[in-house]
C-alpha positions as CSV (number, residue, x, y, z in Angstrom):
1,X,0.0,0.0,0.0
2,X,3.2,2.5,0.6
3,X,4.5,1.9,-2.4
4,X,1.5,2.2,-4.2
5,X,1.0,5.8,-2.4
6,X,4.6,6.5,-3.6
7,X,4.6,5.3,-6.7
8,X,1.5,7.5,-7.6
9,X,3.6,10.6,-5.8
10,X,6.5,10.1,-8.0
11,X,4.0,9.8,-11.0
12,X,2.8,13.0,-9.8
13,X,6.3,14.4,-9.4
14,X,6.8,13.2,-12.7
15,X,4.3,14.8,-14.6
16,X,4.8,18.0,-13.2
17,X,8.0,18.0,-13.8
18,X,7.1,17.1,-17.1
19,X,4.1,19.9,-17.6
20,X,7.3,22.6,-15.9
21,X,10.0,21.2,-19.1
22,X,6.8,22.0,-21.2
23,X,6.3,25.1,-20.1
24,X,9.5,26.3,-19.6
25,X,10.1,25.3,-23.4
26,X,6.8,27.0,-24.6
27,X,8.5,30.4,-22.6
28,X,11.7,30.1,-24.6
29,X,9.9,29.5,-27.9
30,X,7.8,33.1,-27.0
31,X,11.1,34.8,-26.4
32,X,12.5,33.6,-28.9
33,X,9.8,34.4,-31.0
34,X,9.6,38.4,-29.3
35,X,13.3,39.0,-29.7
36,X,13.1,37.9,-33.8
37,X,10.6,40.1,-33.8
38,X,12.7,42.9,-32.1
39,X,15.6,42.2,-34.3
40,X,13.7,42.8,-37.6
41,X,11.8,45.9,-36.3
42,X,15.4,47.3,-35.4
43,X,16.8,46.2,-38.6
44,X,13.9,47.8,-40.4
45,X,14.4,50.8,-38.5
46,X,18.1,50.7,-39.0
47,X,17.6,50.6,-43.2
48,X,14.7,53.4,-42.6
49,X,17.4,55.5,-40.9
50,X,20.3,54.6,-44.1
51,X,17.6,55.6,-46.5
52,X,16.9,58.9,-44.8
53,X,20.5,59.5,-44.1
54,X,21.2,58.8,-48.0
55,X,18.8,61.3,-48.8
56,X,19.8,64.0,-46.9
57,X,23.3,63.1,-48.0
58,X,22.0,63.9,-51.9
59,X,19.9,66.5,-50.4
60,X,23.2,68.5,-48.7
61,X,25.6,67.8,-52.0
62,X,22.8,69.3,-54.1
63,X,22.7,72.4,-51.9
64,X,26.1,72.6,-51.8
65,X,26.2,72.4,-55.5
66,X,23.9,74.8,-55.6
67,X,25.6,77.1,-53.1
68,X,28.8,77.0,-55.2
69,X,26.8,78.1,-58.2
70,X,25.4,81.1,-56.6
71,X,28.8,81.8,-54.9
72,X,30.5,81.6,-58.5
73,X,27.7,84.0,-59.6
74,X,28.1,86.3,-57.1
75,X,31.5,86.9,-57.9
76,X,30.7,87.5,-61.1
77,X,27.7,89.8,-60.5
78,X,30.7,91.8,-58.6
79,X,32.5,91.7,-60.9
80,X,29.9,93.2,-63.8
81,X,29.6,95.8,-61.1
82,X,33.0,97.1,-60.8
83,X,33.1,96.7,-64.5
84,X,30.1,99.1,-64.8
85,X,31.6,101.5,-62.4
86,X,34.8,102.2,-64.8
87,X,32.9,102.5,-68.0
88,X,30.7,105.4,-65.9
89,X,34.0,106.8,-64.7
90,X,35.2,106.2,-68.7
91,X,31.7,107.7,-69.7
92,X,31.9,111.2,-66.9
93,X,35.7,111.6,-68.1
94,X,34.9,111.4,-71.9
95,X,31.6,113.7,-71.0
96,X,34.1,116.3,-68.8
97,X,36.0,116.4,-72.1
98,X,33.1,117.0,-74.1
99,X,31.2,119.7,-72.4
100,X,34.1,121.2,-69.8
């Protein structure tokens, strides 16, 4: 009769320990699962990131480009300008002459 009361106990004992493996296996599977899940929503959010960077990237060359151009133009406009100012000097000189 004691055996048969310990023999069901360490069937008991048995199958718990058997629903805990379960159980405990069933919880590594879910976190398992959750941190693949983490790792592509980071490594979605790390090529979302490259893109952007990539565009601003192509956005800054462009306005450095573009900064150059109006830079290059500027010089030139200064240019025209001191330009202008001799042929007026040229044109007051050659009028002085005209009409003393």
């Amino acid at each position: 009769r004691q055996l048969e009361e310990r023999t069901c106990e360490l069937h008991a004992l048995q199958e718990a320990m058997l629903n805990e493996e379960e159980d405990a296996a069933a919880r590594c599977r879910r976190l398992q699962e959750q941190h693949a899940k983490q790792m592509a929503e980071k490594q979605a959010l790390l090529k979302e990131r490259e893109t952007w960077l990539r565009q601003v990237s192509k956005q800054l060359a462009a306005s450095q480009r573009k900064n150059e151009e109006l830079e290059e133009r500027l010089i030139e406009a200064e240019r025209l300008e001191e330009k202008l100012a001799e042929y007026e000097n040229e044109l007051l000189q050659m009028a002085a002459l005209i009409n003393p």
